[in-house]
N, C-alpha and C positions, 0 to 999 in steps of 0.2 A: 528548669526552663518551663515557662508556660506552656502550658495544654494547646495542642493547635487542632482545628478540625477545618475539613471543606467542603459548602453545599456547592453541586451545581446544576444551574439550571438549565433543565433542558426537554421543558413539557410544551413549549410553542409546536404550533403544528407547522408554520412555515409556508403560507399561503403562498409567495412569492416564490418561493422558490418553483412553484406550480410543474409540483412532481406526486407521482405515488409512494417515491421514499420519503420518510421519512426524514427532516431537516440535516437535526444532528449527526445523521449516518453519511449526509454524503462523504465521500473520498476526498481527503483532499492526499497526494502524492498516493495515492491505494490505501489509507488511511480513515478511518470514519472519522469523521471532526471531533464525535464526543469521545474520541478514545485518545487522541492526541492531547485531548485535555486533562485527562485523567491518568495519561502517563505521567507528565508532569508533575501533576500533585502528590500522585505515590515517590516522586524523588526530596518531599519535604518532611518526610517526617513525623505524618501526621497520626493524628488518634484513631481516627476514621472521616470516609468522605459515604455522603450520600449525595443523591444526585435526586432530583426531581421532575420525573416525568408524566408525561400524558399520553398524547397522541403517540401507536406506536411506540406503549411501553414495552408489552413483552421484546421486542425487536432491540430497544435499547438493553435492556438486562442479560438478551443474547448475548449482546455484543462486549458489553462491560464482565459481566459474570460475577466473580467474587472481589472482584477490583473495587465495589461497592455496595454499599448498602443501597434502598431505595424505597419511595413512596409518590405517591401517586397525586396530582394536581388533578381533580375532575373538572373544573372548572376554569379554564385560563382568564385570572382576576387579576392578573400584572405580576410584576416581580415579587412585589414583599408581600400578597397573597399566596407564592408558590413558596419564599422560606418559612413561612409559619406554618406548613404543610411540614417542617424537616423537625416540630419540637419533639415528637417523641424518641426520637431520636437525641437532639442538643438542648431543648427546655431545660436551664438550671444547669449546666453546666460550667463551671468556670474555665476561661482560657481565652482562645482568639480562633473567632471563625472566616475563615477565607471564602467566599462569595465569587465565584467566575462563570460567563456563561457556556454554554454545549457549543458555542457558535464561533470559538472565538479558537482556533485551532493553532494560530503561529503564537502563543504566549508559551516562554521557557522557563522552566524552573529557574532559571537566574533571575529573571523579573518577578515571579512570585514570591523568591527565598530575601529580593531585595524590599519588598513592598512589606513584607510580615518584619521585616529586620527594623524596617523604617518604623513600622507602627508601634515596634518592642521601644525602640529609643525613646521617641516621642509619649512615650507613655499615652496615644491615643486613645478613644473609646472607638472613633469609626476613622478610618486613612481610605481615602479614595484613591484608586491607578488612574491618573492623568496623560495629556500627550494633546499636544500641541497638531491639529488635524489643520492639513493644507486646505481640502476642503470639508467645513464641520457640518455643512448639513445633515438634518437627519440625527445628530447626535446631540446627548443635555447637553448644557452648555454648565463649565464650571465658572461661580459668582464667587469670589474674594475681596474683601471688603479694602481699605487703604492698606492696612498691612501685611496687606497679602495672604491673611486666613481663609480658610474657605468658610461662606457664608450659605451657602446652600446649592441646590442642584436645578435647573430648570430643563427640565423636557421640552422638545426644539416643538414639540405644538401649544405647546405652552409659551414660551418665549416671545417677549414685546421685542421690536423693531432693534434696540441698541442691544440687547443681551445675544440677537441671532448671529454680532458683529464678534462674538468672544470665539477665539479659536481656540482653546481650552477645554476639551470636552471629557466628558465621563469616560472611561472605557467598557464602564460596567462590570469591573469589576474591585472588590473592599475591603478590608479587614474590617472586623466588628469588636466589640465585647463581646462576648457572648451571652452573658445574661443583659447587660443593656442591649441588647438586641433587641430580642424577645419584649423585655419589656416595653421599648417603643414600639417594637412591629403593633400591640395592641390600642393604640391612640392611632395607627396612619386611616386617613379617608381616602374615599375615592373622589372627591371632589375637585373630579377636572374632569376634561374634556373627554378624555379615552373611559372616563367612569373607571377606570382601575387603581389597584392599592398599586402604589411605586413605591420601592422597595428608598432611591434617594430620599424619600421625603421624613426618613429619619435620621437622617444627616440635620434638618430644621428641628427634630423634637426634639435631639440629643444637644442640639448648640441651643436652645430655649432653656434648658434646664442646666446650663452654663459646661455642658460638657466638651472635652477637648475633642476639635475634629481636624484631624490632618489630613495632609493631598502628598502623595508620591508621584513622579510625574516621572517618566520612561521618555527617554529621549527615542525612542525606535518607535515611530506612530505607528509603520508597517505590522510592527507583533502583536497592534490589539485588535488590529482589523475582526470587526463582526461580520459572518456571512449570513445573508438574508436574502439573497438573489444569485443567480447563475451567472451574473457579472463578478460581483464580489469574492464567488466561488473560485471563478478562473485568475481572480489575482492572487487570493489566496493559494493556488495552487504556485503562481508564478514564483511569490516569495517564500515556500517551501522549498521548491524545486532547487532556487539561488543557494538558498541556509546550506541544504544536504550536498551539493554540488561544491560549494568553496570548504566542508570540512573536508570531504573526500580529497579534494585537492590539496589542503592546510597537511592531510594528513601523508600525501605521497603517490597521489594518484594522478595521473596524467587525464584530462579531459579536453579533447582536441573543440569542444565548442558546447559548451556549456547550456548556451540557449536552447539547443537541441541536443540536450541529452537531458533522459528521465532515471532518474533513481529513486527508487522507494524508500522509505526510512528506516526497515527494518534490515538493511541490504550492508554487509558487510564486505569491504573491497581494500587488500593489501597491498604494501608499497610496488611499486614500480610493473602496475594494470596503467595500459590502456585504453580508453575509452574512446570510438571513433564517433561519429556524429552521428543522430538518430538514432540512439540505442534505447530500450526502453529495460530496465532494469527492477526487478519487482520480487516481495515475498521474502521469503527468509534463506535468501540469495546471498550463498559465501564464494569471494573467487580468490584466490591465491597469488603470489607474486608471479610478476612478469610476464602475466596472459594477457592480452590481446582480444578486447570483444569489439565487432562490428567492423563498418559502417552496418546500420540500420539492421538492428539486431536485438532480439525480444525472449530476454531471458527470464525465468519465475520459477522461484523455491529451487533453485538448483545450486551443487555444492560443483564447482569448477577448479581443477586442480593448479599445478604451477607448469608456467611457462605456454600455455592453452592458446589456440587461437581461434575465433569463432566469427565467421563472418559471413551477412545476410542472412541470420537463421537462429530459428527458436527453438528455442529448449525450455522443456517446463519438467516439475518435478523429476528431475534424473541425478546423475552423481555423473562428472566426467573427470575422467582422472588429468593424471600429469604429460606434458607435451600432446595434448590431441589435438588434431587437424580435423574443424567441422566448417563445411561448406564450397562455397556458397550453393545458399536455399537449400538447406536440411531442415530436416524436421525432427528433433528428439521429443516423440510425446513423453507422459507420465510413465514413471518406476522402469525406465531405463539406466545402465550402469555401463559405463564407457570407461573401459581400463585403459593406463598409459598407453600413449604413442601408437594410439588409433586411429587411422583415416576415415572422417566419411564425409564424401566429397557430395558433391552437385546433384540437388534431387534425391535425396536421398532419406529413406521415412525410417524412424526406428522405434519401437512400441514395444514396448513392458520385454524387453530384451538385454540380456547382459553377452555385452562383448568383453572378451578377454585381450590382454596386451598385446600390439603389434599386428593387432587382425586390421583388416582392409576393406571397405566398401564403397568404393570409388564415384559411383554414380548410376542413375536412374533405378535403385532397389527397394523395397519391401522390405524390411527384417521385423515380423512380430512375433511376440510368444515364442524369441527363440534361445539359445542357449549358445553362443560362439565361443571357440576356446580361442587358445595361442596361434599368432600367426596363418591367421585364416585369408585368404583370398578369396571375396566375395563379387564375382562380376558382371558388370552392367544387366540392368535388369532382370537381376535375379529376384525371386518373389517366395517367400517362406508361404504357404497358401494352412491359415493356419484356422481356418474359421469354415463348417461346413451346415453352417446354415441355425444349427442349436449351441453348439459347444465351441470353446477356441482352444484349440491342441499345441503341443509344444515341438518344435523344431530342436533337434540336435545337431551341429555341427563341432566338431570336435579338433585338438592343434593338427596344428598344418594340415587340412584339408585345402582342396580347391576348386570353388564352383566356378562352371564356365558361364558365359553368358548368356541369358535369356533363359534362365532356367528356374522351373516352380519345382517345390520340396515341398510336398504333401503332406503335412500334420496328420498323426505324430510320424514323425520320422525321423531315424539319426543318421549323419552321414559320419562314418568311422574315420578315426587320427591318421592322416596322411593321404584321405584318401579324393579321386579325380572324379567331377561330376562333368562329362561333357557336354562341351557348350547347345544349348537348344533340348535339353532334354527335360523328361519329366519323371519325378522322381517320388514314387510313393510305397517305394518299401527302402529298407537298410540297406546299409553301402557299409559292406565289412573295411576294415583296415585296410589300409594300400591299396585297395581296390580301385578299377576304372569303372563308373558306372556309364551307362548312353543307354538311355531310352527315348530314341527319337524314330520317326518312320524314314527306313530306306529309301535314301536318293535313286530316283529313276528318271534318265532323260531321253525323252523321246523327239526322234528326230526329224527337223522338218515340221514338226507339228503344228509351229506358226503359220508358216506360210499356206500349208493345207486350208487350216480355217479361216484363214485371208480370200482363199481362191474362192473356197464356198458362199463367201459371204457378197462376191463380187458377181458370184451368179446368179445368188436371190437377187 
């Protein structure tokens, strides 16, 4: 099989988007755009992809890492000034170079695997990705002569009066030859308006020199959408949002409204979940059959067991086992562990704490830095007080213990298996086994006392 390789481009600084990030990074679905491109590509098969940046390269090479090779555009002189920046890399190579930009985040490895497919058949030297644009401004327009060849490319500020009428636009992105590449890249002028090298305009040296030039044209205009703007960005996001929403469903996932519900792409969700409206779903987020998230519910990087329900409330980096009850408005912060058929009800915070199976935390408490075994009764307003100013200490609670309500346990401190912490007390040493612990101040009621200081107060 032919040699395949992929440049992409992605050294624009992205004026319009008129941000501090850098273009290609923004998110689209919690996604960087140029990373969605470049997953794709790593599903073709290829020899190697480099990518070409500028602005904001270190930032992109963060983000890509070893997914690619890279070099550097100092100068943004147009598209086919930044792949002549990729020869030491491709120079002399023989094969088929794939050509896509940083910007273009909904294109799917079926439409890349389709375009290099077309371009093998047709035994082309350049195949352009086409698509029929509702509205084509802003985009080249593609020229085909009577028999429907393509005859060249024209860039829409380029473009006379009847060519700006062709809905047939570039998508910007091509298969090449790969050595006719290169050899045309060094004949393109800049002899237009923007003064820059365009990377189309060897599409005209390669059909001058009578070579074959074919067009692939993707019936899904939505897939090539270029982002250049924080409009463009937000639809982009819209028909991402669609894509990942109908597999999950295609795949056995109940989603009660679609339009509002967010899923990330890396978010993994098994048969018969589901999903109530406003959820926000994000990270390398696994949930299991038969659980139940939300209404309006903001999970990320957390592994969710079977049968789970979770509603009004976020959870980020934790592990929540099988049959747990969380909410509504809990909080599971980071490196939390929620064992089977754990209650945590209403208001309820839990922080770098592992609760064991069958424990209970019903509402308005505290659990950080703590350790909860089996069948623990945790209630209302209990506070593990685990933070004294420098250090954060660890709480013990041990199976079948049970704290009463409104009560602080003073890190470090363990409460022993089985044992009773009365309700309103304060607890800052150990609580052996079985033990009743009450550290609270003796009730004293004095009598009359109201009305005394009623009487005094009607004498002043």
């Amino acid at each position: 099989m032919t040699k395949r390789y992929a440049v992409v481009l992605a050294a624009g600084q992205g004026t319009r988007m008129k941000s501090k990030l850098y273009k290609v990074l923004h998110p689209v679905m919690g996604r960087p755009m140029v990373q969605h491109v470049v997953n794709q590509l790593k599903e073709l098969r290829l020899e190697s992809i480099v990518t070409v940046v500028g602005f904001g390269a270190e930032k992109v090479q963060e983000q890509l890492g070893n997914d690619s090779n890279y070099v550097i555009q100092e100068q943004q002189l147009g598209t086919g000034h930044a792949v002549v920046q990729t020869k030491e890399y491709l120079q002399g190579k023989e094969g088929t170079t794939i050509v896509v930009c940083g910007d273009t985040p909904l294109l799917t490895k079926e439409t890349l695997e389709a375009l290099l497919d077309h371009h093998d058949k047709e035994e082309a030297k350049v195949t352009v990705l086409t698509a029929n644009a509702p509205n084509p401004s802003g985009y080249g327009r593609v020229i085909r002569n009577d028999k429907g060849d393509v005859e060249r490319i024209v860039e829409h500020k380029d473009a006379n009066p009847a060519e700006l009428l062709i809905s047939e636009i570039n998508t910007g992105t091509y298969c090449f030859d790969n050595q006719q590449l290169f050899h045309a890249l060094s004949q393109v002028s800049n002899n237009n308006s923007q003064g820059e090298y365009y990377l189309p305009d060897v599409i005209e040296i390669l059909k001058q020199s009578n070579q074959k030039i074919s067009a692939f044209q993707t019936e899904n205009f939505d897939e090539t959408l270029g982002v250049n703007d924080r409009v463009a960005l937000s639809q982009a996001e819209k028909y991402m949002k669609k894509r990942i929403n109908e597999m999950h469903m295609k795949n056995g996932v109940t989603i009660i409204d679609p339009d509002y519900t967010y899923i990330g792409p890396d978010v993994t969700i098994e048969q018969d979940v589901v999903i109530h409206p406003g959820c926000v779903i994000n990270g390398d987020t696994m949930i299991k059959p038969d659980s139940v998230i939300g209404p309006h519910t903001e999970i990320t990087d957390c592994k969710i067991g079977t049968a789970t329900v979770i509603r009004q409330s976020v959870a980020i980096n934790s592990e929540i086992g099988d049959r747990v009850q969380i909410g509504p408005y809990a909080h599971i912060r980071p490196e939390a562990t929620i064992g089977d058929e754990v209650k945590i009800g209403n208001f309820v915070e839990i922080k770098k704490s592992k609760l064991q199976s069958n424990s209970k935390v019903s509402h308005l408490s505290y659990i950080g830095d703590a350790e909860v075994g089996k069948n623990v009764n945790i209630g209302c307003g209990t506070i593990t007080v685990n933070y004294d100013g420098k250090k954060k200490h660890l709480t013990k609670i041990e199976d079948d213990a049970f704290i009463g309500c409104n009560s602080n346990l003073i890190a470090p401190v363990t409460v022993g298996k089985g044992a009773y912490v009365a309700a309103g007390s304060t607890i800052n040493k150990n609580v052996p086994n079985d033990a009743l612990s009450i550290a609270r101040a003796r009730q004293e009621n004095k009598e009359e006392y109201v009305s005394k200081i009623k009487s005094q107060i009607n004498k002043d």
